[in-house]
C-alpha positions in Angstrom: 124.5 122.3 -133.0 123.1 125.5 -134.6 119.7 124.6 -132.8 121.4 124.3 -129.3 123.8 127.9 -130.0 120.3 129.7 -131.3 118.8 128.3 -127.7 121.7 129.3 -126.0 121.3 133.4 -127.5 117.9 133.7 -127.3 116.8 137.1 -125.4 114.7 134.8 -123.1 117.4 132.6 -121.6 119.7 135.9 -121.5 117.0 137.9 -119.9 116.4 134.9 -117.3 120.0 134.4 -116.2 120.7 138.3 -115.7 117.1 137.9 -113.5 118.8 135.3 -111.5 121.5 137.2 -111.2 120.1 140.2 -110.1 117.6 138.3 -108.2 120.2 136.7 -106.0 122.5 140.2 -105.5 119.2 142.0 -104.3 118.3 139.4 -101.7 121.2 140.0 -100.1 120.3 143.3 -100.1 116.8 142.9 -98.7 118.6 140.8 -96.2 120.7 143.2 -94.6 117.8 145.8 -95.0 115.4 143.4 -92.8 118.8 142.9 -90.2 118.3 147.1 -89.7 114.6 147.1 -89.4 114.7 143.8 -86.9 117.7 145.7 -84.7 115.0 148.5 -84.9 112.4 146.4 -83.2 115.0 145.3 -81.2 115.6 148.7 -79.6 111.6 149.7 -79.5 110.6 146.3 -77.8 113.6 144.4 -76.8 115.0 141.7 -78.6 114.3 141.4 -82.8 114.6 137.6 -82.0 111.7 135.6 -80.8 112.8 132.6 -81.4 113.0 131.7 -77.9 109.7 132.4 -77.1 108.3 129.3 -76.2 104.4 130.0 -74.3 102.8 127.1 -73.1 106.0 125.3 -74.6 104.7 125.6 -77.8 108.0 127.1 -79.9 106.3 129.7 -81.9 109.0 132.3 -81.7 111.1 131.0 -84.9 107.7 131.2 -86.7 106.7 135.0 -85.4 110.6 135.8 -86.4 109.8 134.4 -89.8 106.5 136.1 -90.0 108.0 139.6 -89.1 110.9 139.1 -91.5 108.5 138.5 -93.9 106.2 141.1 -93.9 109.2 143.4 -93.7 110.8 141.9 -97.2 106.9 142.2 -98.9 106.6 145.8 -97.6 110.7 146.9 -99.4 109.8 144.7 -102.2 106.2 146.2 -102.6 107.4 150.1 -102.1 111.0 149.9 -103.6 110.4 147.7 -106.3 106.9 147.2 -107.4 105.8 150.6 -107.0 108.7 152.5 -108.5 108.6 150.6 -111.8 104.6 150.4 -112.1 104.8 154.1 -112.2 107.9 154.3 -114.6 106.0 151.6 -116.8 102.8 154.0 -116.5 105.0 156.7 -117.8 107.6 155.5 -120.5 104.9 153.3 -122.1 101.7 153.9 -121.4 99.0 151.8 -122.2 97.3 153.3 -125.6 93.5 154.0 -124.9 91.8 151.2 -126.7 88.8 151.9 -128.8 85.6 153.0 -127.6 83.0 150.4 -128.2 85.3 147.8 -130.0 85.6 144.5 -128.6 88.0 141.7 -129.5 85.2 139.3 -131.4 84.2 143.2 -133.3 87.8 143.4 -134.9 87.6 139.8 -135.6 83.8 140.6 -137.2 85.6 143.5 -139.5 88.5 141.1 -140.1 86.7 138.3 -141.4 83.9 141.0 -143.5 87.2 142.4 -144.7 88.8 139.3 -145.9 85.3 138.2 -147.7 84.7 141.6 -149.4 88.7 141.3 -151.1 87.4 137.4 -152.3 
C-alpha cells in the first residue's frame, strides 16, 4: 500500500493529470478561437465550410475544412503557446554557456584521471 500511495504523489503523475487537465480546457479554447477565424473566412470568401464541396464528385470539402482548421490550431498553438514560453524559458533560465573546448568524453577523461590520482 505505501508503494501504490508513493505512486499516487509522485510530481510526475500530479504534473500529468493537471496537463490533462489543462490540455483539455485550452482545446476548447482553441476551438472557439478557430470557430472566429473560419467565420472570418466565411465573410472574405463565402462560406468557412467546404464540406460540401464535392468536384468531380470526389468529397474533398470535409478534408480542406480539416486542413484549414488545422493549420489554424498549429499557427495559435505555435505563436500563443510555443513562442511565448520558449522566450520566457530563454529568460528565467537560461541555458549556462558550457565550457569552451570541453566535451562530454573530456569530463569523463578528468573524472576517471581524478579518481586514479585519489587511489
Amino acid at each position: 500500500m505505501d508503494g501504490f500511495k508513493k505512486f499516487l504523489l509522485q510530481g510526475d503523475l500530479v504534473a500529468f493529470a493537471v496537463a490533462v487537465v489543462i490540455a483539455g480546457v485550452f482545446g476548447d479554447v482553441i476551438k472557439a478561437f478557430v470557430t472566429i477565424i473560419m467565420d472570418l473566412i466565411g465573410k472574405v470568401g463565402g462560406t468557412p465550410n467546404f464540406s460540401g464541396y464535392q468536384p468531380g464528385g470526389v468529397h474533398v470539402g470535409a478534408f480542406i475544412t480539416a486542413l484549414i482548421a488545422f493549420l489554424i490550431i498549429a499557427a495559435v498553438v505555435y505563436f500563443f503557446v510555443v513562442v511565448p514560453y520558449t522566450k520566457a524559458k530563454d529568460r528565467f533560465f537560461p541555458t549556462p554557456p558550457e565550457a569552451e573546448g570541453q566535451t562530454v568524453e573530456g569530463l569523463l577523461v578528468e573524472i576517471r584521471d581524478s579518481l586514479q590520482n585519489k587511489g
